[in-house]
C-alpha positions in Angstrom: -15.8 3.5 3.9 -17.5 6.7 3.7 -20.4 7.5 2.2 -18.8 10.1 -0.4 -16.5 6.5 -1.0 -18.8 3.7 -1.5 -20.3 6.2 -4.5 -17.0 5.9 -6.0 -16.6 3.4 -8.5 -13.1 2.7 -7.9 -11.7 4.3 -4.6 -8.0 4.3 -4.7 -6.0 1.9 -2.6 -5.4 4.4 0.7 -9.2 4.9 1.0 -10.2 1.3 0.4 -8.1 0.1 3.3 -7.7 3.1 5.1 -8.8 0.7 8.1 -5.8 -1.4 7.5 -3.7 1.2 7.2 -4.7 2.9 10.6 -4.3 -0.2 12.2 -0.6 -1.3 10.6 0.5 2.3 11.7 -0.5 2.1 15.2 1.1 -1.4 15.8 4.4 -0.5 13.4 7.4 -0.2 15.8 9.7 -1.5 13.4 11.8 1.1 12.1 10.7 3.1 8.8 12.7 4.6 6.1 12.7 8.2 6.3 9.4 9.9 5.1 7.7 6.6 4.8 4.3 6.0 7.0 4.9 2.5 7.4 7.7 0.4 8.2 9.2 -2.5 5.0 7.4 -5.3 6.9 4.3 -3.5 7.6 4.3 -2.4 4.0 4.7 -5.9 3.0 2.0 -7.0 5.4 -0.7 -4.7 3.6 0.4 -5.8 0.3 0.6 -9.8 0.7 -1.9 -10.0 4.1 -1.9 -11.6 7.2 -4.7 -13.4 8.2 -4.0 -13.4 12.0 -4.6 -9.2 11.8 -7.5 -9.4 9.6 -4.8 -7.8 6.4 -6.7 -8.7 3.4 -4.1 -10.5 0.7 -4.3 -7.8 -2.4 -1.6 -9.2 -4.6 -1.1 -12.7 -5.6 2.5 -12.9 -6.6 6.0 -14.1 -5.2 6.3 -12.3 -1.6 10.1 -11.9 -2.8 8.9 -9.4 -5.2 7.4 -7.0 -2.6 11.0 -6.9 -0.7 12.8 -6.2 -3.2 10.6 -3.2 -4.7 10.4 -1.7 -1.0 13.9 -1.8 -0.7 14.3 -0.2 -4.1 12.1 2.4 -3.0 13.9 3.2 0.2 16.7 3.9 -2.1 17.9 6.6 -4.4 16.5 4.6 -7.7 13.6 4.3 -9.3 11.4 1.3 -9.2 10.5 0.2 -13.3 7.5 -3.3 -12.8 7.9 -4.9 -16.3 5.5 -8.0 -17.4 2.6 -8.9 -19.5 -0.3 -6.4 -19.7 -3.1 -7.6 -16.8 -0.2 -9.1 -14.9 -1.3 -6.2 -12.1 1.7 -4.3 -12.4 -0.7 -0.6 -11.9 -2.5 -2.2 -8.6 0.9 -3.2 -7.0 2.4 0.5 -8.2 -0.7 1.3 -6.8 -0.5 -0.5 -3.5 3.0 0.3 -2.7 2.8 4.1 -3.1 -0.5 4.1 -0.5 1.6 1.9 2.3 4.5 4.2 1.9 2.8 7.4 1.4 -0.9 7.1 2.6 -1.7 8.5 -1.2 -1.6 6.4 -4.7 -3.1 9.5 -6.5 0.1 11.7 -7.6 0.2 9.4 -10.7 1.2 10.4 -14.4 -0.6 8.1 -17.3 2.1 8.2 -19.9 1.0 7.8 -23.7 1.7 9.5 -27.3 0.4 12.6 -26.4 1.8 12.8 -22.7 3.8 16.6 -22.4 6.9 17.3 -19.8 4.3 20.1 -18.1 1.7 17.2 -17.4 5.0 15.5 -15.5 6.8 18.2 -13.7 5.1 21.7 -13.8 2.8 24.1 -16.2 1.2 27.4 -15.7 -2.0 29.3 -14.8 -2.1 31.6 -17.9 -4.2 34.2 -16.4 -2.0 34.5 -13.5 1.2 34.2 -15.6 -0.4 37.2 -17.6 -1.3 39.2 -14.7 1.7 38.8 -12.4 4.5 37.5 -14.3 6.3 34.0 -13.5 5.4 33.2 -9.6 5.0 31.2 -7.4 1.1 31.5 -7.5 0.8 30.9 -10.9 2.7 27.8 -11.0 0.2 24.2 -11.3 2.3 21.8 -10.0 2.6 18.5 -11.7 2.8 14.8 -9.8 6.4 15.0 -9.7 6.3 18.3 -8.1 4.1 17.4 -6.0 5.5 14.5 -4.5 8.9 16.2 -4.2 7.4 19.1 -2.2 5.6 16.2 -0.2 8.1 13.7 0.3 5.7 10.9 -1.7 5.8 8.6 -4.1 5.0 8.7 -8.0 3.5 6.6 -9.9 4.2 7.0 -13.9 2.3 4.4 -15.7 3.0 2.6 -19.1 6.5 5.4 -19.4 7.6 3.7 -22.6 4.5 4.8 -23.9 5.6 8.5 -23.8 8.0 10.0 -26.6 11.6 9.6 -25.2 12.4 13.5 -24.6 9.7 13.0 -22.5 10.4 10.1 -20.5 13.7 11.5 -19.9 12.0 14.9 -18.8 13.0 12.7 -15.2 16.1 12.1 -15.9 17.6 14.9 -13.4 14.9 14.6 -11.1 15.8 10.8 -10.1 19.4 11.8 -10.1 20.0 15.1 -8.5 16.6 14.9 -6.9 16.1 18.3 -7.8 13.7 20.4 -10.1 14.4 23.9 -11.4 11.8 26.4 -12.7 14.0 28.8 -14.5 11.1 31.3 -14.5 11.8 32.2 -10.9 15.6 31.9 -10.2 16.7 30.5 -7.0 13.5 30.6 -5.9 12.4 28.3 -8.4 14.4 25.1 -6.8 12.3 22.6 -5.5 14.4 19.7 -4.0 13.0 16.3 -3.1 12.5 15.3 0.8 12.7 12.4 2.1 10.4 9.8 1.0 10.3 11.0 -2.4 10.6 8.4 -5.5 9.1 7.3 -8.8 7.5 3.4 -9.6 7.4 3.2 -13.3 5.6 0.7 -15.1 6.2 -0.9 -18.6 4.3 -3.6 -20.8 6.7 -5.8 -22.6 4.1 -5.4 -25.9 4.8 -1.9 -25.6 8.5 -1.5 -24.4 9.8 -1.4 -28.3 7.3 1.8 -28.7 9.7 4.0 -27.2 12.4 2.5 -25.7 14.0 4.2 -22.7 17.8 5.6 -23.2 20.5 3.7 -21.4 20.3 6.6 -18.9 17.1 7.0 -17.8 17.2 2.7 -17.5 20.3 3.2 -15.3 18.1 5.1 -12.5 16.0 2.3 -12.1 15.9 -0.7 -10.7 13.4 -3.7 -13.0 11.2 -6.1 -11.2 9.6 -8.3 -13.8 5.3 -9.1 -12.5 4.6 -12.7 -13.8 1.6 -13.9 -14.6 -0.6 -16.5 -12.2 1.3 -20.0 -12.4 -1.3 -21.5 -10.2 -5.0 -22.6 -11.4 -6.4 -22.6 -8.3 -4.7 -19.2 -7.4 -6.2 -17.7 -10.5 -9.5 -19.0 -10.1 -9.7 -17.7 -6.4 -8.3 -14.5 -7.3 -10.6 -14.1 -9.9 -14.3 -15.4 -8.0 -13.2 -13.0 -5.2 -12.7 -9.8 -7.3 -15.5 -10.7 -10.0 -17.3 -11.1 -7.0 -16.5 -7.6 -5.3 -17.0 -6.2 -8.4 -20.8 -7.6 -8.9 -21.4 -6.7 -5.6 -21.0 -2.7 -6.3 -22.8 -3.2 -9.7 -26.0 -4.4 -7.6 -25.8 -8.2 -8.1 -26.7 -9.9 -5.0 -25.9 -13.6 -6.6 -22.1 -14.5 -6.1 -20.4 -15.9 -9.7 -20.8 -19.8 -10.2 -18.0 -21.5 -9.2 -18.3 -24.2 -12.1 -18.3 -21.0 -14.4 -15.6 -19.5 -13.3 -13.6 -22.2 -13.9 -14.8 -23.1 -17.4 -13.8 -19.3 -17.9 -10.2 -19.1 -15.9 -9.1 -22.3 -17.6 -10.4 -20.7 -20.8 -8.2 -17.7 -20.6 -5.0 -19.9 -19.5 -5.2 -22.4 -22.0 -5.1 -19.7 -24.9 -2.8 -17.6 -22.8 -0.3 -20.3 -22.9 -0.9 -22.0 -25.9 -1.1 -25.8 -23.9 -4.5 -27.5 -22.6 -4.6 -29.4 -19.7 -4.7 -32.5 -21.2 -0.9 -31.3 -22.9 -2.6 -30.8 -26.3 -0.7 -27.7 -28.5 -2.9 -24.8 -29.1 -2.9 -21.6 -31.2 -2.4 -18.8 -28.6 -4.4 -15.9 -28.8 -2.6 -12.3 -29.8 -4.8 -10.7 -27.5 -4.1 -9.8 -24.0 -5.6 -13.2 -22.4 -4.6 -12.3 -19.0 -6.2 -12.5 -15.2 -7.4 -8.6 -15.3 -9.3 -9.9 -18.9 -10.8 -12.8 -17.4 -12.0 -10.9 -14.2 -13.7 -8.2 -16.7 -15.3 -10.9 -18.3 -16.3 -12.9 -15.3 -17.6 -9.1 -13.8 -20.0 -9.0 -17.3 -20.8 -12.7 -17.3 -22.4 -12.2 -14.2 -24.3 -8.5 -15.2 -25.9 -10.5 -18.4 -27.1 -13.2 -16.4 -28.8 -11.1 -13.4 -29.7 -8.2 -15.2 -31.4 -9.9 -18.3 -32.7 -13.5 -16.7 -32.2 -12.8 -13.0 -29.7 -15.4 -12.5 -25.5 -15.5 -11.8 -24.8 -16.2 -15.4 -24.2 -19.1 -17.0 -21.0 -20.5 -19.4 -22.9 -19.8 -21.9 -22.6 -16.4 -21.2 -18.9 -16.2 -21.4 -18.7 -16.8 -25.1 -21.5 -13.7 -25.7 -18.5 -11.5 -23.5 -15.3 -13.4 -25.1 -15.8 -11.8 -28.6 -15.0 -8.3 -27.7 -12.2 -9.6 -25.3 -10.4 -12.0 -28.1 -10.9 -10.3 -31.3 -9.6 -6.7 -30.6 -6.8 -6.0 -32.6 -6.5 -9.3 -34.8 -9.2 -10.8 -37.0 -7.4 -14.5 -37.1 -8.1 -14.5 -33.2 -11.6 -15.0 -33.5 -11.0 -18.5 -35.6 -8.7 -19.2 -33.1 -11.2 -19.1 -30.4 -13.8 -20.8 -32.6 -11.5 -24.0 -33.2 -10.7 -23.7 -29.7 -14.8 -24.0 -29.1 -15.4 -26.8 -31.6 -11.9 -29.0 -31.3 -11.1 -28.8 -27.6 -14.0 -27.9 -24.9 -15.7 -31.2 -26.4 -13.0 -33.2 -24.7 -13.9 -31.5 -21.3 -16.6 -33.4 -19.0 -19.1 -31.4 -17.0 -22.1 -29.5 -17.9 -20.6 -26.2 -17.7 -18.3 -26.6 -20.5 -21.0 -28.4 -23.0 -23.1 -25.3 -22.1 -20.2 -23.4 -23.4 -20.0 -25.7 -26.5 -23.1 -25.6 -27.3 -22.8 -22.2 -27.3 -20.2 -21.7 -30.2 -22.5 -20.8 -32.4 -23.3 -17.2 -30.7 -19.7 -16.1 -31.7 -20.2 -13.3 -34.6 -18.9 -13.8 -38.1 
């Protein structure tokens, strides 16, 4: 990375492994869709990894999944990721619009107060003023862009976004065309090739909005399910939490015995079963693999930044409050009977450190 990159807190996915990329391009002879910078396999090769070329494995996931979105994409329809929120849905949006296009960043975050101009096209005010509709003073939105380009567009969380919005796009994903009135014919802007959109949907927030039968017929869904694996999880997790401590200024790696007193944490309440088969209350807050990397990432902060250590399991119940008690007052008894009635039954000292710790939870 550059210098002007390692400043960044969060670099997007093109300048992180712009490396990779540089290298997948030079050895791609496979042939690419049109406008795309990398071949399918290629693409799939930065995505999943390959340990033989030094590709670094950024999603943890069924490998199905990435064909089938890359196909998608090389097509005339849209590509909608459905799942559970932290299921990484926005990194693989993310990862797929940097192998195809070299750039993640034409990217529209849709909410309640999301406009059509934010999407497709606004105005310069002074310039409309002083020269009338023109070319000049046109600000482009993402979709523009990437139809002038020939990239893709990301639109995250779309059912978020009131539905005259959302189907602002209808036209665009099927005549792959966008008109500005303002200017006549020379107000056309038609899509080249490599141009498409990767939408992304929570399944908590689909029945916000819902999308018309249309706009849901330009798309093709791909559902992102969560970690099945423990030992997947937990990997994924040490190595991110770890990345992530590492550009805060922690030199001292997360405990391993931690981590997994806090990833088996997060799955047992996620999924409502502990190990030992025993029915538990699951928690209405978003328990997912994103959550317990944030928390591992603070864990970690607390322990080096206040006592000069990696951060104990008694840590993780100081960080869990804020994470399980968000938006429902009943989840915090839940985690507390899940403190007093199930981590006893668990043998090793990380997990009595977090029992004895119970008592740190507010309220």
């Amino acid at each position: 990375m550059t210098g002007a990159t390692t400043r960044m807190q969060r670099p997007p996915a093109e300048l992180r492994w712009a490396d990779e990329l540089s290298r997948l391009r030079a050895d791609d002879d496979a042939p690419r869709p049109p406008g795309w910078q990398l071949s399918i396999t290629a693409a799939k090769r930065f995505i999943v990894g390959d340990e033989r070329a030094g590709i670094e494995r950024k999603f943890v996931g069924d490998p199905s999944l990435i064909d089938r979105a890359l196909v998608t994409l090389a097509t005339s329809r849209g590509l909608l990721l459905v799942g559970e929120p932290g299921t990484a849905k926005s990194l693989l949006s993310e990862l797929l619009a940097a192998a195809v296009s070299g750039d993640s960043t034409l990217t529209v975050q849709g909410g309640a107060a999301t406009t059509e101009d934010q999407i497709r096209y606004g105005w310069n005010y002074a310039l409309l003023v002083a020269d009338g509709p023109s070319q000049r003073s046109i600000v482009p939105g993402p979709v523009m862009r990437g139809m002038r380009d020939g990239k893709l567009v990301r639109f995250e969380e779309i059912t978020r976004c009131p539905l005259e919005v959302q189907d602002s796009i209808l036209s665009l994903l099927s005549d792959r065309v966008l008109a500005v009135p303002e200017l006549g014919n020379s107000g056309m802007v038609f899509a080249i090739e490599g141009f498409n959109v990767i939408a992304t949907a929570n399944t908590r927030d689909r029945g916000v909005n819902e999308m018309s039968a249309a706009l849901k017929r330009r798309f093709n869904f791909e559902t992102v399910f969560p970690i099945a694996d423990l030992a997947t999880e937990l990997a994924l997790v040490e190595r991110q939490a770890g990345a992530l401590l590492e550009r805060s200024g922690v030199p001292t790696p997360p405990r391993r015995d931690v981590l997994e007193v806090l990833v088996t944490t997060f799955r047992e309440l996620r999924t409502g079963a502990a190990a030992n088969g025993d029915a538990l209350e699951r928690m209405s807050a978003v328990m997912s693999t994103a959550e317990a990397v944030s928390v591992a990432h603070a864990v970690g902060l607390r322990g080096w930044y206040l006592r000069g250590e990696a951060g104990s399991a008694a840590d993780i119940v100081e960080c869990l409050a804020g994470t399980a008690a968000k938006d429902d007052a009943d989840d915090l008894a839940r985690l507390r009977r899940y403190l007093e009635q199930q981590v006893p039954r668990k043998s090793g000292s990380a997990w009595q450190d977090l029992h004895a710790a119970r008592l740190r939870l507010p309220g």
